[in-house]
Residue frames as qw, qx, qy, qz and C-alpha x, y, z in Angstrom:
[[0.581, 0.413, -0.669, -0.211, 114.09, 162.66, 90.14],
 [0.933, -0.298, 0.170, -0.112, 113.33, 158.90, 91.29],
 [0.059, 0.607, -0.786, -0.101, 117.24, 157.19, 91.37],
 [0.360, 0.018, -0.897, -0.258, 115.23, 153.58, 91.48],
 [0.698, -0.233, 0.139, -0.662, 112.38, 151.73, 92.77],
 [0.360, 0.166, -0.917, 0.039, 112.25, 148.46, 94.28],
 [0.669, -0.260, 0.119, -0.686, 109.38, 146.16, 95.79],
 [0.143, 0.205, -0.931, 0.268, 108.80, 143.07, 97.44],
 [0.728, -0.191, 0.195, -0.629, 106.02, 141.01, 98.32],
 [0.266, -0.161, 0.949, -0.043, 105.40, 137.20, 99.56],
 [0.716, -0.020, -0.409, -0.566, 103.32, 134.29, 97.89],
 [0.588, -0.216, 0.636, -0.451, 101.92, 131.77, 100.73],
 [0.037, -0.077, 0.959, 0.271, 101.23, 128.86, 100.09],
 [0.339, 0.554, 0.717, -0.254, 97.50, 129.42, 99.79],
 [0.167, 0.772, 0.065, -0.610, 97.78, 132.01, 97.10],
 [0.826, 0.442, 0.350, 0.009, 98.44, 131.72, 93.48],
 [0.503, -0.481, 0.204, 0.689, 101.52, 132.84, 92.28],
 [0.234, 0.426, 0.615, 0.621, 99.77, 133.94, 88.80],
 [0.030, -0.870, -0.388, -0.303, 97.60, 135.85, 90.11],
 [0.250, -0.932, -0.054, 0.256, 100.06, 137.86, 92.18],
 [0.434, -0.113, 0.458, 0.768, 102.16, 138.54, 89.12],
 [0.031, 0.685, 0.585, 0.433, 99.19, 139.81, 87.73],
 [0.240, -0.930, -0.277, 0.016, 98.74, 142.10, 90.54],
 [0.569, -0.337, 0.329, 0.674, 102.61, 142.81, 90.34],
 [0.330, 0.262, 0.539, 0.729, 102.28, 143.83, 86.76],
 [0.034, -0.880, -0.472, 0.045, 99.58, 146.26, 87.40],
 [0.389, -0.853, 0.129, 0.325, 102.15, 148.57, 89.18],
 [0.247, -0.672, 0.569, 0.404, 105.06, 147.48, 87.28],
 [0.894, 0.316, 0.274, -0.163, 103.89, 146.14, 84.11],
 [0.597, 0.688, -0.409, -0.058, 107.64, 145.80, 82.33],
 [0.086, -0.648, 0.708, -0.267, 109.07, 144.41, 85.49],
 [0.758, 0.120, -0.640, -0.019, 110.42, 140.71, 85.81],
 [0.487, -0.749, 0.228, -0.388, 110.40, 139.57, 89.32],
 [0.170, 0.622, -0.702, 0.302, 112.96, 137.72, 90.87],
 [0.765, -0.505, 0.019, -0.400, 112.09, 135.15, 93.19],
 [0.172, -0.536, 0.680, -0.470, 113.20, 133.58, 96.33],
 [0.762, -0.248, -0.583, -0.133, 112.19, 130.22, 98.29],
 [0.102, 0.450, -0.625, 0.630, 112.20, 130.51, 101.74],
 [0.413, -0.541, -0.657, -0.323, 109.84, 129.00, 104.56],
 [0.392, -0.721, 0.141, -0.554, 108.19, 130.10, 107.76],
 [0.224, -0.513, 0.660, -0.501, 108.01, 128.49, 110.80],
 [0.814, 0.057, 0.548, -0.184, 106.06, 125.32, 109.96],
 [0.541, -0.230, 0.759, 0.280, 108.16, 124.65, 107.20],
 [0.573, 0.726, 0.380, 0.024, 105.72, 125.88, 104.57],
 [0.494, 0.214, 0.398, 0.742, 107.13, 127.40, 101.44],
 [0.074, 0.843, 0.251, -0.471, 107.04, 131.12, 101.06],
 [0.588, 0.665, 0.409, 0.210, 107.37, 132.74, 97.73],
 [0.294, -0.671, -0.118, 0.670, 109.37, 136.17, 97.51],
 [0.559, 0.554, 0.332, 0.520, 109.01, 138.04, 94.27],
 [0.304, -0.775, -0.062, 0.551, 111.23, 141.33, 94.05],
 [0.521, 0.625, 0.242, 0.529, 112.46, 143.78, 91.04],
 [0.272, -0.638, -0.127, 0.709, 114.55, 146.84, 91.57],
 [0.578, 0.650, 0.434, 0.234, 113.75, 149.27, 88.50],
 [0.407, -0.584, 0.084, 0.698, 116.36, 152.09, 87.60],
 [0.399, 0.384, 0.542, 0.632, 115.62, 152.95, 84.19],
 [0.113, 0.122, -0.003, -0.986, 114.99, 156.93, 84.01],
 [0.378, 0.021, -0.315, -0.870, 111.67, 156.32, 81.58],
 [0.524, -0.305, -0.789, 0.097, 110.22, 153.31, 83.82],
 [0.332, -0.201, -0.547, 0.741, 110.72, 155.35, 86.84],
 [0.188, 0.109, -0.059, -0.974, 108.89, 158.48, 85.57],
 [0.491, -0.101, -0.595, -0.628, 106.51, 156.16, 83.91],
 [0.375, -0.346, -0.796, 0.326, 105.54, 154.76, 87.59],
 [0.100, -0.228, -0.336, 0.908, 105.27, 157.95, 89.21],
 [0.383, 0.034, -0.356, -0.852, 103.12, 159.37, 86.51],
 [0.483, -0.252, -0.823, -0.161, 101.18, 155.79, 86.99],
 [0.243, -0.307, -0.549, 0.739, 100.98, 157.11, 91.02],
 [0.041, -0.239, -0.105, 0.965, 99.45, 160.35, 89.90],
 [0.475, 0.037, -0.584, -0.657, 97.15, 159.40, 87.72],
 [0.634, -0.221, -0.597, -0.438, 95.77, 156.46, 89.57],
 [0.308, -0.186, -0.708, 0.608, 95.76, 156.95, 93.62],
 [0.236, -0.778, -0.564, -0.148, 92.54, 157.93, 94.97],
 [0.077, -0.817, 0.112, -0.561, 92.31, 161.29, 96.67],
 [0.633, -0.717, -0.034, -0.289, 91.79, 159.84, 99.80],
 [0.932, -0.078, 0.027, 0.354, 95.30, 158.04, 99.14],
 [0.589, 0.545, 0.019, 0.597, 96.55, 160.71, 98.52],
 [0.408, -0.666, 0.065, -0.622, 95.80, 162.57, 101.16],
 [0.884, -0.442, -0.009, 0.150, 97.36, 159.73, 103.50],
 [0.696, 0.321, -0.041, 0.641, 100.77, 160.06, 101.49],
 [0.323, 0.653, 0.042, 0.684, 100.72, 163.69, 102.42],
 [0.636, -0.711, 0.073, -0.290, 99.77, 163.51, 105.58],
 [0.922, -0.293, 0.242, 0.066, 102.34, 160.87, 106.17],
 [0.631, 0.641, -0.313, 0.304, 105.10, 161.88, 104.19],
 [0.090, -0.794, 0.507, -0.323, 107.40, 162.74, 107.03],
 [0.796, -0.230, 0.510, -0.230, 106.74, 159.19, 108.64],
 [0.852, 0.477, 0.203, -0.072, 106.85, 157.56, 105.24],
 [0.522, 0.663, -0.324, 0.428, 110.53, 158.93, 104.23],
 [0.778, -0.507, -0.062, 0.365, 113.68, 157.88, 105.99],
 [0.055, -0.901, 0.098, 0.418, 116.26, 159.92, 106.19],
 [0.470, -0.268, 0.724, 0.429, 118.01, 158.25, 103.02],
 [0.282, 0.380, 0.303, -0.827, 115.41, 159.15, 101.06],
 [0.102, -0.025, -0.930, -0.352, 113.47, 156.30, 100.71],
 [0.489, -0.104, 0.188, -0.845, 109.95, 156.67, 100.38],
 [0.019, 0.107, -0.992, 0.067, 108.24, 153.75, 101.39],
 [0.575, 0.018, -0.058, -0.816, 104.70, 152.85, 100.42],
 [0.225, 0.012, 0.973, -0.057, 102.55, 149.55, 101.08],
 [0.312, 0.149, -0.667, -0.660, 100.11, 148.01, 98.19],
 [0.695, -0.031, 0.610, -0.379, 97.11, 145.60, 98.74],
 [0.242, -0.120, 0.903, 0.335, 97.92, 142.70, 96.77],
 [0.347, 0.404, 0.840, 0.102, 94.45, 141.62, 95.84],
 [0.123, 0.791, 0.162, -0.577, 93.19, 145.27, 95.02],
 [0.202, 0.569, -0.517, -0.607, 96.01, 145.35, 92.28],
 [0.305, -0.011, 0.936, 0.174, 95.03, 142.18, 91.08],
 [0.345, 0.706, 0.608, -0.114, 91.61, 143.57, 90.73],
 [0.308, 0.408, 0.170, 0.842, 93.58, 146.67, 88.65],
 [0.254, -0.888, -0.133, -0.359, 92.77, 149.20, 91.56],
 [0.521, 0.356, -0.466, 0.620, 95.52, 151.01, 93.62],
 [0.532, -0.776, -0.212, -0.263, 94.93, 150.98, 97.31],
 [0.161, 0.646, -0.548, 0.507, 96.90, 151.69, 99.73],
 [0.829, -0.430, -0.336, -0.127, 97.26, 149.35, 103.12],
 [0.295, -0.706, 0.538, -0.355, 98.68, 149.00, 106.39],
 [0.984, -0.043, 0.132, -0.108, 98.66, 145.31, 105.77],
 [0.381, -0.596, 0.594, 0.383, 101.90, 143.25, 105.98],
 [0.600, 0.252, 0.725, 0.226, 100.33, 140.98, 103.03],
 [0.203, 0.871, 0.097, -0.437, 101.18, 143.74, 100.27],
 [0.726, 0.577, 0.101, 0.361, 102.81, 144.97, 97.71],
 [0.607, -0.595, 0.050, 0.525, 105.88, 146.32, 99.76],
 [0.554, 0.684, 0.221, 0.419, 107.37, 149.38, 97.71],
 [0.429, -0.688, 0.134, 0.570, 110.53, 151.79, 98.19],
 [0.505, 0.772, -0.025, 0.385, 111.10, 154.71, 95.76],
 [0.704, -0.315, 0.004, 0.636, 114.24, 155.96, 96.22],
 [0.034, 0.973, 0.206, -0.102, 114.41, 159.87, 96.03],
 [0.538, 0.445, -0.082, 0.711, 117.37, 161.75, 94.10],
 [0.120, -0.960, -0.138, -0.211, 118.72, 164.45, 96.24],
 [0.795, -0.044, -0.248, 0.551, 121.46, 165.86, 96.92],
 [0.237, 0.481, -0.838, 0.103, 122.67, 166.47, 99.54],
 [0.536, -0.318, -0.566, -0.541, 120.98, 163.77, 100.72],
 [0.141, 0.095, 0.719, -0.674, 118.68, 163.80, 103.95],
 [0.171, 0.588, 0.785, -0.098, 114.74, 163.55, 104.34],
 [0.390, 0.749, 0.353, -0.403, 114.01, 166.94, 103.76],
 [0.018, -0.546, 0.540, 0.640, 115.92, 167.55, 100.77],
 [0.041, 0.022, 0.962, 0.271, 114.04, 164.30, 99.44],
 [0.175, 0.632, 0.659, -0.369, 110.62, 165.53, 100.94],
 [0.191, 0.727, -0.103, -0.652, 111.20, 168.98, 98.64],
 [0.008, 0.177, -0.862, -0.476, 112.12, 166.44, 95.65],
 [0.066, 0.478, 0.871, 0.090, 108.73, 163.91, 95.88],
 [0.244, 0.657, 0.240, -0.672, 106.80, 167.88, 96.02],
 [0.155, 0.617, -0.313, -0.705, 108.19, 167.90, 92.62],
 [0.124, 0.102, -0.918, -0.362, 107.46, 164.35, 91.56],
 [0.164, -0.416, -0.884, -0.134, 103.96, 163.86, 92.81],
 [0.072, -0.548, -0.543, -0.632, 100.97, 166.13, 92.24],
 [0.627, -0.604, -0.443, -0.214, 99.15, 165.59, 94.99],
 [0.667, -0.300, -0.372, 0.572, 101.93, 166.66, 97.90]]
């Protein structure tokens, strides 16, 4: 069982802030994001859109979205990388390319310029592996 998801990602000022709601909605197409103003270090505006989602039939209805549409070869990173990927609070922590979902394809990156996601893993009691033996039971592909 997922207890909530929650994600985060920045709009620069060179990016459109439509079109990464668009790529937002891919992933999370009921979720309203939140946003921030903050800037960097030259004073530019930085964008921050964030949603935490906790609804039981949202949650499932991600996951299932996961399973269904992560390439093998993504998948096959996740699993390799689970241990790295879960802290010991058991948050699993996964990073999006922004422009991918925009194009409606789910890729995984090591880029910081993502789509910055943290499922949060029921388990109890809770530790990593107790959460690692949970996400076996939420996603196919582990």
């Amino acid at each position: 069982m997922i207890h909530n998801i929650s994600y985060r990602t920045f709009v620069y000022g060179t990016e459109d802030e439509g079109k990464v709601i668009e790529a937002i909605n891919f992933l999370f197409p009921t979720s309203l994001p939140e946003k921030t103003i903050t800037e960097d270090h030259f004073d530019n505006d930085i964008l921050i859109l964030s949603d935490k989602i906790s609804k039981k039939r949202v949650t499932r209805d991600i996951a299932k979205f996961l399973n269904d549409n992560l390439s093998d070869e993504d998948k096959e990173i996740i699993k390799n990388e689970l241990n790295r990927r879960m802290d010991d609070q058991g948050n699993l922590f996964l990073r999006f390319d922004k422009q991918e979902a925009f194009d409606e394809n789910l890729k995984l990156t090591y880029s910081g310029n993502a789509i910055h996601v943290r499922i949060k893993i029921a388990s109890f009691p809770v530790s990593k592996e107790n959460a690692i033996n949970v996400s076996h039971k939420i996603f196919n592909f582990l």
